[in-house]
Steps between C-alpha positions, in 0.01 A plus 500: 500500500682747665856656438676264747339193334588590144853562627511192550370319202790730340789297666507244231557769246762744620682151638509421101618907401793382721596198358450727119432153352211631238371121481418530900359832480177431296372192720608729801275779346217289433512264853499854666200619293285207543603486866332851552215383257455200739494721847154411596580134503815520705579119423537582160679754532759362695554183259574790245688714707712162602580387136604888383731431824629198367596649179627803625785347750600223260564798232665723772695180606639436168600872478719475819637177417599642160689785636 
C-alpha cells in the first residue's frame, strides 16, 4: 500500500479523534488497521473501511448534536 492508500484507511480514525468519544476511537483504530491489513483484497478492505466510517460519523454526529 502506498501513502495515499493508507491515508485513507486513516479517515475512520481521526473522524473518531474528532468526535473525542474514547468508546468510538478503539473500533475506529482497529477498522483502520485491519483495513490496511486487508489492502490486497480491496473488497475487504472496503467493508472495513465502510463500518470504521459508520462508527466514526455516528460518534462525530452525537458530538455536534451535543454541543
Amino acid at each position: 500500500m502506498d501513502l495515499l492508500q493508507i491515508s485513507i484507511a486513516a479517515i475512520p480514525f481521526l473522524l473518531a479523534l474528532m468526535s473525542r468519544t474514547s468508546k468510538a476511537i478503539v473500533p475506529c483504530l482497529l477498522t483502520s488497521l485491519f483495513t490496511v491489513l486487508l489492502g490486497e483484497a480491496p473488497h475487504r478492505a472496503v467493508v472495513a473501511w465502510c463500518v470504521g466510517m459508520l462508527i466514526a460519523a455516528v460518534a462525530l454526529r452525537e458530538r455536534l448534536r451535543a454541543g
